[in-house]
BADRENVEX-802140 format. One record per residue (C-alpha): residue in three letters; chain; x, y, z. Coordinates in pm, 1 decimal. Layout:
BEGIN
  rest  kette      east     north        up
   Ala      A         X         Y         Z
...
end
This chain:
BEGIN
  rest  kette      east     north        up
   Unk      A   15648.6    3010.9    5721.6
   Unk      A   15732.8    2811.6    5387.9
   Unk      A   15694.6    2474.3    5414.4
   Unk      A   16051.5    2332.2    5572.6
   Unk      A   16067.8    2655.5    5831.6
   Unk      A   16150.0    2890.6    5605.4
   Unk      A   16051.8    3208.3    5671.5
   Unk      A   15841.0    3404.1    5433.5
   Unk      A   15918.8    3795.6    5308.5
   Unk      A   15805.1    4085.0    5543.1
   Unk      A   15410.1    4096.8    5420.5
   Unk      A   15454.6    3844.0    5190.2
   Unk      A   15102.4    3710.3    5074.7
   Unk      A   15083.5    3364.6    5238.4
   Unk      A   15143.6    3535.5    5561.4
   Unk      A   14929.4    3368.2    5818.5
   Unk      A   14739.1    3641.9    6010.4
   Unk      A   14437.8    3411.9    6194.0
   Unk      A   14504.4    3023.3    6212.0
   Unk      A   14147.3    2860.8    6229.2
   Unk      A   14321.8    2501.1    6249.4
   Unk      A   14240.0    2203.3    6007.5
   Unk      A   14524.5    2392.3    5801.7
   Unk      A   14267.1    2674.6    5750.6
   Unk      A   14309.6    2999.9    5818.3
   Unk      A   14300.0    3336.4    5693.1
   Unk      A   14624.5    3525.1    5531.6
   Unk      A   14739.6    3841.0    5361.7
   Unk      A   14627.3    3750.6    5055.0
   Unk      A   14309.8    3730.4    5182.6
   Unk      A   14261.9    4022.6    5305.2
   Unk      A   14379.3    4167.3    5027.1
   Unk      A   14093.1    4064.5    4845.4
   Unk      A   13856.0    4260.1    5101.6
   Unk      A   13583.0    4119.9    5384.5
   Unk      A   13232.4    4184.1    5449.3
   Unk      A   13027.2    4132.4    5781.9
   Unk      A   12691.1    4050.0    5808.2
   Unk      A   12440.7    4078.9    6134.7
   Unk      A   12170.1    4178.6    6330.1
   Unk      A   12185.5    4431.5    6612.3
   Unk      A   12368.5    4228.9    6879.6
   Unk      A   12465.6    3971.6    6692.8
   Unk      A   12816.3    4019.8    6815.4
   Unk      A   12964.9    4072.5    6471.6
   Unk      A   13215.8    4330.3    6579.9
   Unk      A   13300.2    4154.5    6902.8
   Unk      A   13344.4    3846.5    6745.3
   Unk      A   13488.8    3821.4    6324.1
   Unk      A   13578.2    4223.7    6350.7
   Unk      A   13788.4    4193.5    6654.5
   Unk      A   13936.7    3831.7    6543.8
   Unk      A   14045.7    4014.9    6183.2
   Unk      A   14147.7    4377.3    6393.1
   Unk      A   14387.2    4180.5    6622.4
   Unk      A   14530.4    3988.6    6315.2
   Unk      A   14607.5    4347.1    6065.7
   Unk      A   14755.0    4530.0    6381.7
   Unk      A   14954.1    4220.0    6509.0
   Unk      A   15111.9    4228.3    6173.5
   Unk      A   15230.9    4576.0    6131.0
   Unk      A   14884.8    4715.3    5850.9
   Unk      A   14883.2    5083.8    5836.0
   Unk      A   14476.6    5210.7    5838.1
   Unk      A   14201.6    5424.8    5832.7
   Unk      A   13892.4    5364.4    6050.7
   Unk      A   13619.4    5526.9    6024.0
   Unk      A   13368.3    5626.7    6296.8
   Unk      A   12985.3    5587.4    6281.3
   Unk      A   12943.7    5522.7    6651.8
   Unk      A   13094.0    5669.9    6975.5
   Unk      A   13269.4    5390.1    7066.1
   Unk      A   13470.9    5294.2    6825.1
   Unk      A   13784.5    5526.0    6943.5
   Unk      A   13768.0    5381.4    7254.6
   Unk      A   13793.6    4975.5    7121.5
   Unk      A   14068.5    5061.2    6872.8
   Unk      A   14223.3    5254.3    7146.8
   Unk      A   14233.4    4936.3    7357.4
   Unk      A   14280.1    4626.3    7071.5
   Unk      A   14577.2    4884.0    6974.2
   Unk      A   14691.7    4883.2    7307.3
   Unk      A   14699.5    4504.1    7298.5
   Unk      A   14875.2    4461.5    7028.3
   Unk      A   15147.5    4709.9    7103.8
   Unk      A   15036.9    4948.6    6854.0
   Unk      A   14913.8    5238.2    7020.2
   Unk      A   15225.5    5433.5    6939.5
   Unk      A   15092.7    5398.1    6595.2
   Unk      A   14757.6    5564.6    6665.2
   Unk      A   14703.3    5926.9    6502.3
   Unk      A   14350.0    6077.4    6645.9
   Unk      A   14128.8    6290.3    6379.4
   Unk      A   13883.5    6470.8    6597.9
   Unk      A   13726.7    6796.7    6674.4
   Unk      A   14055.3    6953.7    6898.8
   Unk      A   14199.1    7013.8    6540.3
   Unk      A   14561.9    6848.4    6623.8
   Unk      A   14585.1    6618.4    6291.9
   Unk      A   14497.2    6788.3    6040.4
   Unk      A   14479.3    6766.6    5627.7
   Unk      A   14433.7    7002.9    5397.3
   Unk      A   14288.3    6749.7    5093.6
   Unk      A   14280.1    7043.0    4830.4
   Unk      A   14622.0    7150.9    4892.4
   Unk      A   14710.2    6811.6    4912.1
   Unk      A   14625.3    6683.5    4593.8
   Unk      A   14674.8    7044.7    4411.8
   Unk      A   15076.3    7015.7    4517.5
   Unk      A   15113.9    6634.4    4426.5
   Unk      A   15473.5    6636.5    4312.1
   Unk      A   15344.4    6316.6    4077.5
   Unk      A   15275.6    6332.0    3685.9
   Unk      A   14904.7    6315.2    3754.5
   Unk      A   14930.6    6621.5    4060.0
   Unk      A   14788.2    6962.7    4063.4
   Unk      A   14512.8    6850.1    3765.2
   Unk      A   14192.5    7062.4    3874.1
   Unk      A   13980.7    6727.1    3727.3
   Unk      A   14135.3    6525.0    4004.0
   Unk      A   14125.1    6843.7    4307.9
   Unk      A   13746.6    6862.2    4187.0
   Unk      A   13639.3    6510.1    4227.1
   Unk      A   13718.2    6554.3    4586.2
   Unk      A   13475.4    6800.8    4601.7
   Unk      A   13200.5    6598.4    4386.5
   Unk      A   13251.6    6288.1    4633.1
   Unk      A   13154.8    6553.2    4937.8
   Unk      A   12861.6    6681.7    4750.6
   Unk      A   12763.3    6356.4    4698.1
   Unk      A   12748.2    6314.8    5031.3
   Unk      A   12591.3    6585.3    5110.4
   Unk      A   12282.4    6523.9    4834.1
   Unk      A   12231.4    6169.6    4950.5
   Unk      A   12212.5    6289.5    5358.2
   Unk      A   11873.8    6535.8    5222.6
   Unk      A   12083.6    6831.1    5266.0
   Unk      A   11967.2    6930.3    4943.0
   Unk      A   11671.2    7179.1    4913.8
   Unk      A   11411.6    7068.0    4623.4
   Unk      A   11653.0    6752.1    4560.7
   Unk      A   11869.8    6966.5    4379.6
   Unk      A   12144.2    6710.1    4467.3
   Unk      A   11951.5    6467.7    4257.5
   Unk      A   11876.2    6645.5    3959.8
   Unk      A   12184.5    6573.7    3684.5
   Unk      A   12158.7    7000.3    3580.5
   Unk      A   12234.9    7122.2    3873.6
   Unk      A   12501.3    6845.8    3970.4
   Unk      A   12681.6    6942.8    3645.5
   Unk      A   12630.5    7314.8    3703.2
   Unk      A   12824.3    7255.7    4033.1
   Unk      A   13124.7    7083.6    3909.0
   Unk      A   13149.0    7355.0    3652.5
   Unk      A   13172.2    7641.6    3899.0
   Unk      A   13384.1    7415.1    4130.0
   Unk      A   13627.7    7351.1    3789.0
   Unk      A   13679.6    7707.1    3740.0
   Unk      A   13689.1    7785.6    4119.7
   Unk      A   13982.1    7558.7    4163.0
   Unk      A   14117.1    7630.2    3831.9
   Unk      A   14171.0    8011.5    3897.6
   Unk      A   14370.4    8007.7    4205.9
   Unk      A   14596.9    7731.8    4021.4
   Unk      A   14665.5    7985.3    3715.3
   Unk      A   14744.6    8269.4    3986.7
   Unk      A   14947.2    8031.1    4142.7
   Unk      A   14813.7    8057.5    4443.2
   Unk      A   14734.6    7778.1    4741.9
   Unk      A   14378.2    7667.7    4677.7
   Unk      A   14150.3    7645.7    4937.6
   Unk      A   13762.9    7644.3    5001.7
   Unk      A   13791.9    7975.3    5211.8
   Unk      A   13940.7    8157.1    4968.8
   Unk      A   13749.2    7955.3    4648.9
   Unk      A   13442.2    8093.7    4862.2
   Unk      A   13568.1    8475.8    4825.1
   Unk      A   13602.4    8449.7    4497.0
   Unk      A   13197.1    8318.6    4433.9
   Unk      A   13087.3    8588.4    4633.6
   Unk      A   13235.6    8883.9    4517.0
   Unk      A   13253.4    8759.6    4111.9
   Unk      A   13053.2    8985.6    3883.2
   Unk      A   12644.6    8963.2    3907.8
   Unk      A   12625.4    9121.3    3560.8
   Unk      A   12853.9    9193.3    3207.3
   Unk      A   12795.2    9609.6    3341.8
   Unk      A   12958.3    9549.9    3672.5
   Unk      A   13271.3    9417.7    3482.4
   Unk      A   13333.5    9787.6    3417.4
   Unk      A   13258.1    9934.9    3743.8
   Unk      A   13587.0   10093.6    3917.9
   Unk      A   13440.7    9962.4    4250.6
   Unk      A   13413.3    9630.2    4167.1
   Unk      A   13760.9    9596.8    4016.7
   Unk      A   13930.8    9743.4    4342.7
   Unk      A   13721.4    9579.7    4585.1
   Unk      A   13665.5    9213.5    4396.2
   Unk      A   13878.9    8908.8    4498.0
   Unk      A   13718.4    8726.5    4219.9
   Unk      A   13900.3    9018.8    3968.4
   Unk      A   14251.8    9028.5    4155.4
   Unk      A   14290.0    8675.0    4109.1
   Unk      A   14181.2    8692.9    3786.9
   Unk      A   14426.2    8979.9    3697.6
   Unk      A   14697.3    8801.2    3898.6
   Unk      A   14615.3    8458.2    3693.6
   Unk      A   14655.8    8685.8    3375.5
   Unk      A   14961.6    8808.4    3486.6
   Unk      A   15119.7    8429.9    3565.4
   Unk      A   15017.8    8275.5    3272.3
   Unk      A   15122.6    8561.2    3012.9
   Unk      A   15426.0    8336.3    2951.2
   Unk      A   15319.6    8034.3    3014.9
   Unk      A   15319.9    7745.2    2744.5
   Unk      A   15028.2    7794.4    2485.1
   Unk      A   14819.1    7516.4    2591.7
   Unk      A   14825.9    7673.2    2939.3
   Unk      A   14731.2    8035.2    2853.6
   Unk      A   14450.2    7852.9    2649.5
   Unk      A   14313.6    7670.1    2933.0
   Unk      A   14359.1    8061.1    3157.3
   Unk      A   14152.4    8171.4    2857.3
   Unk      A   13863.1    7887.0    2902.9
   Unk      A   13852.8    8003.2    3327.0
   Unk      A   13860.8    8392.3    3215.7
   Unk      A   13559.8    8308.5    2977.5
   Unk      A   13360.6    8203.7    3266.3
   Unk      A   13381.3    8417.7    3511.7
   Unk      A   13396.7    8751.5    3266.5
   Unk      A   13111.9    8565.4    3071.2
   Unk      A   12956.2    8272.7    3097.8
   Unk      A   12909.3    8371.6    3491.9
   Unk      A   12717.7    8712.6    3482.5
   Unk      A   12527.9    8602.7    3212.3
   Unk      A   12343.1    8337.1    3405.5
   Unk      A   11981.4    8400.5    3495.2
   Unk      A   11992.5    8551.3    3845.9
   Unk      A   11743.5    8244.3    3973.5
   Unk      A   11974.0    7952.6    3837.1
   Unk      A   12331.2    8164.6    3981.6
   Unk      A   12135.3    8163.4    4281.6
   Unk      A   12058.8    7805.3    4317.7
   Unk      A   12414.0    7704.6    4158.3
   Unk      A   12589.6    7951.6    4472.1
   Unk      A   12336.3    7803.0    4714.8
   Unk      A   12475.5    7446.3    4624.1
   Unk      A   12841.8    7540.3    4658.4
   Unk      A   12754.2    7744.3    4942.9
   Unk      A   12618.7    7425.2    5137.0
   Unk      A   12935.8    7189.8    5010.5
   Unk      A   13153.9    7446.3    5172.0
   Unk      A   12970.0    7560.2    5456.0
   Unk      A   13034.9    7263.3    5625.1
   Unk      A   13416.3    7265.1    5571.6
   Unk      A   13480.6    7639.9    5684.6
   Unk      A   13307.6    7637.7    6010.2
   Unk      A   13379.4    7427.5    6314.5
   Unk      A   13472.1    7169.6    6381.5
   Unk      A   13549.9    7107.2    5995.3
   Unk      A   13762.4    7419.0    5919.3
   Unk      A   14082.4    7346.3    6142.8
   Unk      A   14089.4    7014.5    5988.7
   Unk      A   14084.9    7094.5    5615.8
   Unk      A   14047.0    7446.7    5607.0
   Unk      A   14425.7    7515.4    5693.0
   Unk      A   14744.3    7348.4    5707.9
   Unk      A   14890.8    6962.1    5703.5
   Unk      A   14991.4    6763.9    5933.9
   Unk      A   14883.1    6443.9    5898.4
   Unk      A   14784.7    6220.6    5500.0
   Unk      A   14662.3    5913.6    5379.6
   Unk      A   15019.2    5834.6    5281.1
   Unk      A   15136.0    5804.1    5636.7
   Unk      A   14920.8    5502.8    5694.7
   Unk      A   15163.6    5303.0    5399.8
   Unk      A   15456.8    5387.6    5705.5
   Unk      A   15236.9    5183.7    5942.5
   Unk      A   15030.0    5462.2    6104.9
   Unk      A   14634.5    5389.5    6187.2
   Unk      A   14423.4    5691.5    6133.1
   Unk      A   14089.2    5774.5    6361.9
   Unk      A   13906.0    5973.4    6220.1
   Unk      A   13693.6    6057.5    6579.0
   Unk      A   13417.8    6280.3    6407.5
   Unk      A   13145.1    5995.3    6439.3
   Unk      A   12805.3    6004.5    6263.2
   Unk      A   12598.8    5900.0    6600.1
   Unk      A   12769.0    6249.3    6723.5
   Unk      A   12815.1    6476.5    6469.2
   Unk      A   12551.6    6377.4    6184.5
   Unk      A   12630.0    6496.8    5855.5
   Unk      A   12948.0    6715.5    5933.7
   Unk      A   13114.5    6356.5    6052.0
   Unk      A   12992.6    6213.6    5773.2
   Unk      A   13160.6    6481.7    5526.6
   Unk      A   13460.1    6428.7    5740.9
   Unk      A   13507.3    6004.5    5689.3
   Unk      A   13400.3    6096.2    5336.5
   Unk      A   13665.4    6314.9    5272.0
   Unk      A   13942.3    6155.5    5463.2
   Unk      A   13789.5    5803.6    5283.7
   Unk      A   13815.8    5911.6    4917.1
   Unk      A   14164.4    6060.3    4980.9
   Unk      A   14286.4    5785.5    5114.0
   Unk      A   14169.2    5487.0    4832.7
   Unk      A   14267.2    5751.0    4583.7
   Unk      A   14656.7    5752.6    4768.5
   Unk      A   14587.6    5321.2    4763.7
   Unk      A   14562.9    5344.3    4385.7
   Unk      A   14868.4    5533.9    4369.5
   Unk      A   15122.1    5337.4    4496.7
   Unk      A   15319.8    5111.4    4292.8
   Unk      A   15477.2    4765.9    4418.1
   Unk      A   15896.2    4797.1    4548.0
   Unk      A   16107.0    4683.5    4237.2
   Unk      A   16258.0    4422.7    4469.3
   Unk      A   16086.5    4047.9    4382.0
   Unk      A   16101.1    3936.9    4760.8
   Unk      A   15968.8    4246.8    4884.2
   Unk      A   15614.6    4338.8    4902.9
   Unk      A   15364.9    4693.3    5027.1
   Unk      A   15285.3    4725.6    5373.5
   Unk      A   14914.1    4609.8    5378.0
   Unk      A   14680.9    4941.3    5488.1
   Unk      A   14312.8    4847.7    5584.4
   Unk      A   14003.3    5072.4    5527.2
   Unk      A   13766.0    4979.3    5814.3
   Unk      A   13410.2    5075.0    5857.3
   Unk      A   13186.7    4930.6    6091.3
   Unk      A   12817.7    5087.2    6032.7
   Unk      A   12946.6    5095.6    5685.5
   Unk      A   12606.0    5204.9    5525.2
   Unk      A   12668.9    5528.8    5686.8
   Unk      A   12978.2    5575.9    5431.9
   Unk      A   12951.9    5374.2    5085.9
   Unk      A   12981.6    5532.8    4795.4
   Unk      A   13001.3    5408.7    4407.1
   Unk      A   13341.6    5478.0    4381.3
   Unk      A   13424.5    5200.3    4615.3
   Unk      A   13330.3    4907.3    4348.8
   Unk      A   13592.1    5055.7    4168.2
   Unk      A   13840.1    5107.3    4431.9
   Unk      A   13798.3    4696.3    4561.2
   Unk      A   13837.2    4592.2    4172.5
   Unk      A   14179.4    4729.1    4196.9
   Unk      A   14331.0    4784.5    4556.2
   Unk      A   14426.9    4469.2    4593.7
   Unk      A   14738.8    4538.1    4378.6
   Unk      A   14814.3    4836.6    4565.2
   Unk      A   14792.6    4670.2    4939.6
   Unk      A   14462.7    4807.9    4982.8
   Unk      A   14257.5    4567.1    5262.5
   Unk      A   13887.2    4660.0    5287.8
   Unk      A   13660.1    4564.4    5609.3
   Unk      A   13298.5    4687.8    5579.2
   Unk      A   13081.3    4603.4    5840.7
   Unk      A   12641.3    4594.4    5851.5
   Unk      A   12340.5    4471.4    5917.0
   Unk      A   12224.3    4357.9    5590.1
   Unk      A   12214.9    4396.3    5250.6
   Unk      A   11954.0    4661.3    5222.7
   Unk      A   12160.6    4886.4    5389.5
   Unk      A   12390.9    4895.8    5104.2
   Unk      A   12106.3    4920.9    4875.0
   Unk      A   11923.9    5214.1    5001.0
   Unk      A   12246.1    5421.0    5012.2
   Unk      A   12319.8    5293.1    4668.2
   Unk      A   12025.7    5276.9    4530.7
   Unk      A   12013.7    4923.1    4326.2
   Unk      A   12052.7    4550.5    4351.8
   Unk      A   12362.0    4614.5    4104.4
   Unk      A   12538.0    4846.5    4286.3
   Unk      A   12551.1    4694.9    4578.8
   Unk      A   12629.0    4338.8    4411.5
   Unk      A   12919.8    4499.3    4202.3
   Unk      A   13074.2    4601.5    4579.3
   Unk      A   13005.4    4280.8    4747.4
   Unk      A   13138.0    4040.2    4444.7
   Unk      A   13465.2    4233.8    4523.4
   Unk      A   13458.9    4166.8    4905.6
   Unk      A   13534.2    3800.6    4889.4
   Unk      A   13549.7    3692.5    5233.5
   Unk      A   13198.7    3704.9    5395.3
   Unk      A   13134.8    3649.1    5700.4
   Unk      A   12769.3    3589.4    5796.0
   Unk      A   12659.8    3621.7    6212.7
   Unk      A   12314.1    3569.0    6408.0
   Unk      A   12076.8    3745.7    6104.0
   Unk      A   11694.6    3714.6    5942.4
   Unk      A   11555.3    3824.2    5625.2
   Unk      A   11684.1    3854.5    5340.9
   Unk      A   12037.2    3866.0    5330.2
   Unk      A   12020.5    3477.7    5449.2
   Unk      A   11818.2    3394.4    5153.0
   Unk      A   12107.8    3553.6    4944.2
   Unk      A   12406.9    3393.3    5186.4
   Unk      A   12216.2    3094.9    5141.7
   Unk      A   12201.6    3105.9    4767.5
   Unk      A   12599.7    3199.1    4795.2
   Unk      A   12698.3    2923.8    4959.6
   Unk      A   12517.6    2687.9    4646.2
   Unk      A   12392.6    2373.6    4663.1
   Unk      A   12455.8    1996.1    4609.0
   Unk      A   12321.9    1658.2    4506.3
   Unk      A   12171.0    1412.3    4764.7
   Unk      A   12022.9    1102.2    4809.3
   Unk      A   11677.5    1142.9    4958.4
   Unk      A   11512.9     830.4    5112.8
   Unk      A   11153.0     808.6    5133.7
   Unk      A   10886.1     504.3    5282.0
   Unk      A   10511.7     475.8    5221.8
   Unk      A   10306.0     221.0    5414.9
   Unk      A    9940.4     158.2    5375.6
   Unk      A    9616.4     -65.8    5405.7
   Unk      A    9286.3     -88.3    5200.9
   Unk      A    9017.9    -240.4    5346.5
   Unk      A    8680.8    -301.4    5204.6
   Unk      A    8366.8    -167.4    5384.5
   Unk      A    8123.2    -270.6    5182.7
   Unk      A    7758.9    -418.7    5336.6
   Unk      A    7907.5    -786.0    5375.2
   Unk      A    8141.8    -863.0    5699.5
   Unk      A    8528.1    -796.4    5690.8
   Unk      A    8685.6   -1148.9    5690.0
   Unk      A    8975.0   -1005.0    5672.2
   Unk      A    9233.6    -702.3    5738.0
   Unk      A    9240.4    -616.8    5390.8
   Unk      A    9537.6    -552.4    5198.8
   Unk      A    9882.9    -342.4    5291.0
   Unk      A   10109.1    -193.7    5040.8
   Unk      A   10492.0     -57.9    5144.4
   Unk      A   10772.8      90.0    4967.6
   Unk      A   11120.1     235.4    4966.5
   Unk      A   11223.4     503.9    4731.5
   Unk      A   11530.9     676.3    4695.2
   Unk      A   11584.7    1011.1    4434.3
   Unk      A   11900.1    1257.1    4367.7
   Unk      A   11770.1    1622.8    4473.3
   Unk      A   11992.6    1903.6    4517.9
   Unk      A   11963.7    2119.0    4855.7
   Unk      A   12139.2    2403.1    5017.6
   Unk      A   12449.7    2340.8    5227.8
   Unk      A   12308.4    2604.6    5426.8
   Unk      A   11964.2    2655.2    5492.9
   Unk      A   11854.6    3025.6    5531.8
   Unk      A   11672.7    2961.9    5895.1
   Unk      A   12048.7    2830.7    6010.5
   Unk      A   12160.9    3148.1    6002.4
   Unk      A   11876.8    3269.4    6244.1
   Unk      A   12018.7    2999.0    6585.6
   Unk      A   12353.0    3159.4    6574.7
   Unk      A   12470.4    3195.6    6876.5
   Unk      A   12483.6    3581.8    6944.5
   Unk      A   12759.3    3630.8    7220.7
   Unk      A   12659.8    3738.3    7582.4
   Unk      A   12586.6    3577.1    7889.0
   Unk      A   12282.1    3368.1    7739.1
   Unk      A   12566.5    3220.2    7462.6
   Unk      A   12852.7    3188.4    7734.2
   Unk      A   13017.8    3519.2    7538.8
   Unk      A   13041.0    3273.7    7205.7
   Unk      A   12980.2    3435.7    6844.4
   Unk      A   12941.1    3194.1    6597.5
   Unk      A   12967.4    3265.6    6253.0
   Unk      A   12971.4    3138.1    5891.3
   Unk      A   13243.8    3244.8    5641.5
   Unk      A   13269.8    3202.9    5296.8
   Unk      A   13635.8    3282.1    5161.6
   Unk      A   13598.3    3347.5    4780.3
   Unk      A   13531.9    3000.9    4641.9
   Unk      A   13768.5    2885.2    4870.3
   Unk      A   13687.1    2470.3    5011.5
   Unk      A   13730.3    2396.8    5357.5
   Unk      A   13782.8    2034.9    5501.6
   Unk      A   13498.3    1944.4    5751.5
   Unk      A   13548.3    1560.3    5805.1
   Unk      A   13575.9    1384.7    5522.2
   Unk      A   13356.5    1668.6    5334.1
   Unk      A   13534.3    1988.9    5158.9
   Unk      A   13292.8    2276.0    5171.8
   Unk      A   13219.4    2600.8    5059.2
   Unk      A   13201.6    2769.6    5402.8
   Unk      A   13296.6    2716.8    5785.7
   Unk      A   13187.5    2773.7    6118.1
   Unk      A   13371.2    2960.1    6351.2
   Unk      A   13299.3    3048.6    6697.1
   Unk      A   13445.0    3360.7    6858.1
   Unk      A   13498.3    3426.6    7253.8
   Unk      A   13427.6    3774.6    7357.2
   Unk      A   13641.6    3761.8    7674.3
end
């Protein structure tokens, strides 16, 4: 409400979604500008800040993704959607097959200036073979080595780009047919047998066919993909074809067998842009279950959707304003990439909400690899919220937080006495003193954050937890500072 009772815009920004009283609280806009939570096993940081924020986004109509590292997790949304009247809303992504999404097809036939551009189909695929590198799939730690990366992406260009040119629905089934059955050497480009049998030539002849009066530019580019497979291709040494086919052999593999291939492998049914309509996306493939074939699955689903987020564009209207649509990941380590530093830098603009949940910084940091990744995402997560922890990520909370000037009193007392061969007379002499000094101190000391309480029966089912909102001052007394406590009830 505006002050006076007015009330505000659907979604407008100052929408109240958690009142925390004192006139705090937490809004639209600031979940707009993305959450992190920190704790340790048990500290009851998704039964405590996760569900508090959950119960906010669903009471007030956000669209979603979730993603699922644990088994669990369809189960809670199931139920805090349930309680908030949203499990109408609810579409399930899990191994039965019934929501489906076809990401290649769905970016190849984007009706948008930017659709059906192989650069943009292919850096789905890079994202998933990113994934699949950093999970040790990789034999040797090809996935590592900047070559063979760029070999990839070159066969994937010219995989995706000759289905386009034969104007034909690409997909990894048939983009796999055409790798093995494209000529192994310049002779076999003459062999009758390979011409009648080779899917990798009809397309080509088919794409040849297409383009013959196509726009100049566009018969060029045909050109370029004919080059390459008639003879850049067969003119590889047969060890480094082999290792570039193994690598596109193991990004695919994964997303042409079960339980991956009904869900991307086929048709649509389901896309990111349905969560912008208010639908909340499962995606029920979780990582505790299904290792790295749920993990390409989040991925996948993930990428799409913050690439859709980037897409929109705000309603002309002045008093109207995008539908919210959260991307939620508790067990988050399990599905960072780089491209999300990007992504929060801009999604705000677009109604994108971010909720990554952890343990700890170094979570981030071994998936990402440095101190500077993982800052670059967290400076652009500016609501923290910190729950029972130890180590180091209290050191760094700590340091967040800052500190301040105070007034530090300190007394001395003492008493000399001489013991020298003659008799005391008397009780010597006594000196005492008062000093006072300006030193600065944290607001929060790092071995705070260890006595949270936890939740549970031993805490009376309270979380407690310290956020920090972004610069943001809350008034505490007669105090404003940088953070609050909050205490959660798990029943």
């Amino acid at each position: 409400m505006w002050p006076g009772g007015k009330k505000l815009p659907e979604f407008h920004p100052q929408t109240l979604l958690r009142d925390w009283g004192d006139g705090d609280g937490f809004r639209i806009s600031d979940a707009l500008t993305g959450v992190c939570v920190f704790g340790a096993t048990g500290s009851g940081k998704t039964s405590g800040p996760a569900k508090h924020l959950a119960y906010g986004y669903l009471a007030a109509g956000f669209g979603g993704l979730v993603l699922c590292a644990k088994k669990e997790e369809r189960r809670q949304w199931e139920q805090w959607a349930t309680e908030t009247k949203r499990h109408k809303d609810l579409v399930i992504v899990d191994g039965a097959g019934t929501s489906r999404f076809n990401f290649l097809e769905w970016e190849a036939s984007r009706p948008e200036e930017g659709g059906g551009l192989t650069i943009n189909i292919v850096s789905i695929l890079d994202e998933i073979a990113g994934a699949i590198a950093s999970s040790g799939a990789t034999e040797g730690g090809q996935g590592d080595n900047k070559f063979w990366d760029d070999a990839l992406h070159h066969l994937n260009t010219n995989l995706v780009d000759l289905p386009l040119f034969a104007n034909l629905q690409v997909s990894l089934p048939l983009m796999r047919s055409i790798v093995t059955t494209a000529p192994q050497n310049l002779a076999q480009l003459d062999d009758p047998e390979w011409q009648q049998s080779s899917t990798c030539a009809a397309i080509i002849k088919e794409a040849d066919r297409e383009t013959s009066k196509a726009r100049p530019e566009v018969r060029a580019d045909f050109e370029e993909c004919r080059n390459y497979w008639m003879k850049e291709y067969p003119q590889l040494s047969e060890k480094t074809r082999s290792v570039i086919n193994l690598s596109f052999s193991m990004l695919a593999r994964p997303l042409v067998t079960r339980p991956l291939r009904q869900l991307f492998s086929s048709d649509t049914n389901i896309k990111p842009e349905d969560t912008f309509g208010g639908k909340i996306i499962i995606v029920d493939l979780p990582v505790q279950e299904y290792r790295l074939a749920g993990r390409i699955a989040n991925l996948a689903w993930k990428y799409c959707f913050q690439v859709a987020v980037l897409r929109r564009t705000p309603p002309p209207k002045r008093d109207s304003f995008l539908r919210p649509v959260f991307l939620w990941a508790d067990e988050a380590q399990n599905f960072v990439t780089k491209f999300d530093a990007e992504y929060q830098a801009v999604a705000r603009s677009a109604g994108g909400c971010t909720v990554f949940l952890t343990q700890n910084r170094e979570s981030y940091r071994r998936v990402l690899g440095n101190t500077d990744a993982v800052d670059s995402l967290l400076g652009n997560l500016q609501a923290k919220f910190f729950c029972q922890n130890s180590g180091e990520t209290n050191e760094w909370a700590s340091k967040l937080f800052g500190e301040r000037w105070m007034t530090i009193t300190s007394t001395n007392a003492g008493q000399s006495r001489n013991e020298g061969g003659r008799q005391i007379m008397d009780g010597g002499s006594h000196s005492a003193g008062v000093s006072r000094s300006e030193q600065r101190r944290s607001y929060v000391e790092p071995s705070f954050f260890t006595m949270l309480k936890r939740g549970g029966s031993l805490h009376d089912n309270q979380v407690e937890a310290i956020v920090y909102n972004g610069g943001r001052l809350f008034k505490q007394g007669k105090e404003s500072l940088p953070y609050r406590m909050l205490t959660f009830n798990q029943s």
